[in-house]
N, C-alpha and C positions, 0 to 999 in steps of 0.2 A: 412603568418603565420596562423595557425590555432591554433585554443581554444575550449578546452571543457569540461566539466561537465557531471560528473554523474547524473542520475535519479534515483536512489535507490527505490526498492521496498520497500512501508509502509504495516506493519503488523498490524494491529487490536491485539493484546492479549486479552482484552477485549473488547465488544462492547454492552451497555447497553440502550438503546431507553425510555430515563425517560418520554416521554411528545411528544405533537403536539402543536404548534402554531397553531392560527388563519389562516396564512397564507399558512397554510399545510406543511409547514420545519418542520420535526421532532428534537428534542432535545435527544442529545446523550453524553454519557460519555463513554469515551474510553481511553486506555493504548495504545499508539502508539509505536512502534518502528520499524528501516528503519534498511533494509539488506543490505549485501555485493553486491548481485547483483542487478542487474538493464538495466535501455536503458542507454544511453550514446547521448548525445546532440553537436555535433560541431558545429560552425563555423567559416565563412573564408569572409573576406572583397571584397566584389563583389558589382559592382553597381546591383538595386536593393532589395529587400525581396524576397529571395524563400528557399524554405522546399523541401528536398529529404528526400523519407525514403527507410533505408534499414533492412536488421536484418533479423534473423531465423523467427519473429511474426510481419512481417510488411505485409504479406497480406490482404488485406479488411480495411488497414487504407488510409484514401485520406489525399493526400497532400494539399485540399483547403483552399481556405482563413480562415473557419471555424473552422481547425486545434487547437487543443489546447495550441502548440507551435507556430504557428503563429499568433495569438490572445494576445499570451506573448509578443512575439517580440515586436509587434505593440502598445501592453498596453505601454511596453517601449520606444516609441519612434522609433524604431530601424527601418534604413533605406538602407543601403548598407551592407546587409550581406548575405551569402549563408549560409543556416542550414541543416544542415546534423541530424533527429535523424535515430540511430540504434537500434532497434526495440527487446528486448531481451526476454519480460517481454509478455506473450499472453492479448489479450485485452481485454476489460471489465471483469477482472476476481477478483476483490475484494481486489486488493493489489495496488490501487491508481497508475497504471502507467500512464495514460494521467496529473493527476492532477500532479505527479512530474514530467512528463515530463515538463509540463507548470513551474513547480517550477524552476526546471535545467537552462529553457531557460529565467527568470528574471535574477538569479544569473549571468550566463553568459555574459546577451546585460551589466547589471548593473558592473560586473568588467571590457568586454569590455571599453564602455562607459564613465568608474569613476563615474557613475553618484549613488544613492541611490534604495534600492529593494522601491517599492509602497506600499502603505500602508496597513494593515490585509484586511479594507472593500475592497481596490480594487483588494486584490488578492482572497477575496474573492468572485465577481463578475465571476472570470472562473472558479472556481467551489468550494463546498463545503470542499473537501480534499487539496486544494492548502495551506490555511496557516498554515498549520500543516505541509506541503512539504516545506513549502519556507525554513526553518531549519531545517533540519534530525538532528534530533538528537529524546530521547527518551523523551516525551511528556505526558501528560495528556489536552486531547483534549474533551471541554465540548461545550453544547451550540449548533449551528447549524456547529460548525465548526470554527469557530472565536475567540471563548475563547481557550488557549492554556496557557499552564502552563509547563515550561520543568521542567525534573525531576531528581535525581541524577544519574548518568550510574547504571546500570543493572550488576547483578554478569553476569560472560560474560557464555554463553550455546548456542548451536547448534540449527538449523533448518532443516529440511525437507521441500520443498513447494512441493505441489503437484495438480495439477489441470486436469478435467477431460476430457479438451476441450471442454466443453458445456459452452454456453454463458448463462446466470442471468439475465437479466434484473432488475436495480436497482430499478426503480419506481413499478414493479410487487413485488416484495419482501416485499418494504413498506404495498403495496397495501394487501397484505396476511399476515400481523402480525393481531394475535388476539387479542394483548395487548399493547397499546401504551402507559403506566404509568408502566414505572417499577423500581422498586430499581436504583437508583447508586451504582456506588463503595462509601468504606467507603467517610468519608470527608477529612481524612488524612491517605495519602497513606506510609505504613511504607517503612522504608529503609533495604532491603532483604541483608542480612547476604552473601547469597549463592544462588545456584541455584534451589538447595531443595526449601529454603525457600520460592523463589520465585515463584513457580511452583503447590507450597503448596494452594498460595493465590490465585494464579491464576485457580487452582481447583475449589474454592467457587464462581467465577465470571462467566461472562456469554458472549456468543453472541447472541443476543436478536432476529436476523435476522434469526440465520445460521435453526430453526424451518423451518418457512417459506421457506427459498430457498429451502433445502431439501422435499420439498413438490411438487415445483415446475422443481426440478431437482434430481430426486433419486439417479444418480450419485455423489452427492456429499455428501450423508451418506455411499455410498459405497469406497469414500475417507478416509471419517472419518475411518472406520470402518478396513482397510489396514492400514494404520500410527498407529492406534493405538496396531493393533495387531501385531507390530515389537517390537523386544527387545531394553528397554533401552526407550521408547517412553513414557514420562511420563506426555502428555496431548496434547490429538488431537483436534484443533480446526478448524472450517472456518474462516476468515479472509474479513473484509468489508461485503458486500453481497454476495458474492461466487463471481466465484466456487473454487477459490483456497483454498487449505485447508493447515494447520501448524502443525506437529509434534513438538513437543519441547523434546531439548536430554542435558543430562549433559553433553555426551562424543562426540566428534568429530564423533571417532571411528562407535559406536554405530549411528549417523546419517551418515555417508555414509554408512554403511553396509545397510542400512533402505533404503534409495534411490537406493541399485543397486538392491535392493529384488523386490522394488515396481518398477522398469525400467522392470527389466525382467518381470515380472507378467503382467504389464499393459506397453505394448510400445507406446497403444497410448495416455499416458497420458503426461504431460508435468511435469518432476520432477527433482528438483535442491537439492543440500544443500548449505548450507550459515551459515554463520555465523553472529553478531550486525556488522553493520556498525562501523568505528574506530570513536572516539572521541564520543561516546555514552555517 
């Protein structure tokens, strides 16, 4: 028998850099929310631990011990399984696919198993975007990553991703903010009417990064700059540290029309639509 789990891609809608620690973790407050698409994580009962990867964006990932899904596995216990992830989502590109990969594959050994997901501190030990992964659903994620606060569902609206195939480096990004003290969002986050509404707020907010990456990768203001001049695109963002970039659409419609414009214009860009993951 085989079992599996989705990894849903996490989206940033906001992403605001209030502070540094002492210990050089920066403090961040962010609006989270997880897509339709995503990797996909199986497994299948084999003597053994091992990782195969497949998928359209599985080049230049290793299957080593090191793995971020095999690291899960192992957090959990997990001793006789073969794991399959399939790879959908391109890599390091600012939409937390290893860390939900690593999320998918708790979920997973822990229903396998029967046994309980670990606790926030030790999911968050495999990386900073894991416990905001371990539950897709829509978030308000503060702190180094560990404070997490879910939120009410989202009036439901469209996306565009779009990334430019250039890799970010996430430590260079930090390394290039000129401002590590900024605003949060308010203290209390209202409850959006509609998509207008929420789209409105999400206008005055910010990503504190998406400066800096675009410094360091001018492809990905030439992102922004494509989503937003499609119709119906009513706030072009980046997403984590790049490079993927986020269109947001009230209409279905209007976002696929928007991805096949930006398919054909740029082939070698990597561009999805999507819509909130269910149970948002």
């Amino acid at each position: 028998m085989t079992a599996a789990e989705l990894a849903p891609a996490k989206i940033n809608l906001t992403l605001h850099v209030t502070g540094q620690r002492a210990d050089g973790y920066h403090l961040l407050d962010s609006l989270v929310v997880f897509a339709e698409v995503g990797d996909l994580i199986t497994a299948r009962r084999l003597r053994g631990l091992s990782l195969s990867i497949t998928g359209p964006e599985a080049a230049g990932l290793g299957a080593g011990a090191d793995n971020l899904v095999l690291r899960a596995a192992r957090l959990m216990g997990a001793r006789d399984l073969a794991l399959t992830l399939h790879k959908a989502l391109p890599l390091s590109s600012g939409i937390g696919g290893g860390s939900s990969d690593a999320a998918a594959c708790l979920r997973l050994v822990a229903r396998l198993e029967g046994t309980t997901l670990p606790s926030m501190r030790a999911a968050l030990g495999l990386g900073a975007d894991v416990p905001v992964c371990l539950t897709p659903r829509t978030s308000r994620m503060q702190g180094i990553g560990e404070a997490i606060t879910p939120l009410a569902p989202l009036p439901a609206f469209w996306m565009v991703l779009a990334n430019p195939r250039v890799e970010v480096p996430t430590p260079q990004v930090f390394r290039a903010l000129e401002q590590r003290e900024n605003a949060p969002m308010p203290a209390s986050l209202p409850l959006w009417g509609d998509a207008a509404a929420l789209f409105a707020f999400l206008a005055d907010q910010r990503n504190d990064l998406q400066a800096a990456a675009c410094q360091i990768a001018p492809e990905i203001g030439q992102v922004l700059t494509a989503l937003g001049a499609t119709p119906g695109c009513a706030l072009a963002r980046m997403s984590g540290s790049g490079a993927t970039c986020f269109g947001l659409y009230a209409s279905q419609d209007d976002a696929e029309r928007a991805a096949r414009e930006l398919q054909a214009a740029h082939p070698e860009w990597w561009v999805v639509t999507t819509g909130l993951l269910a149970h948002q």
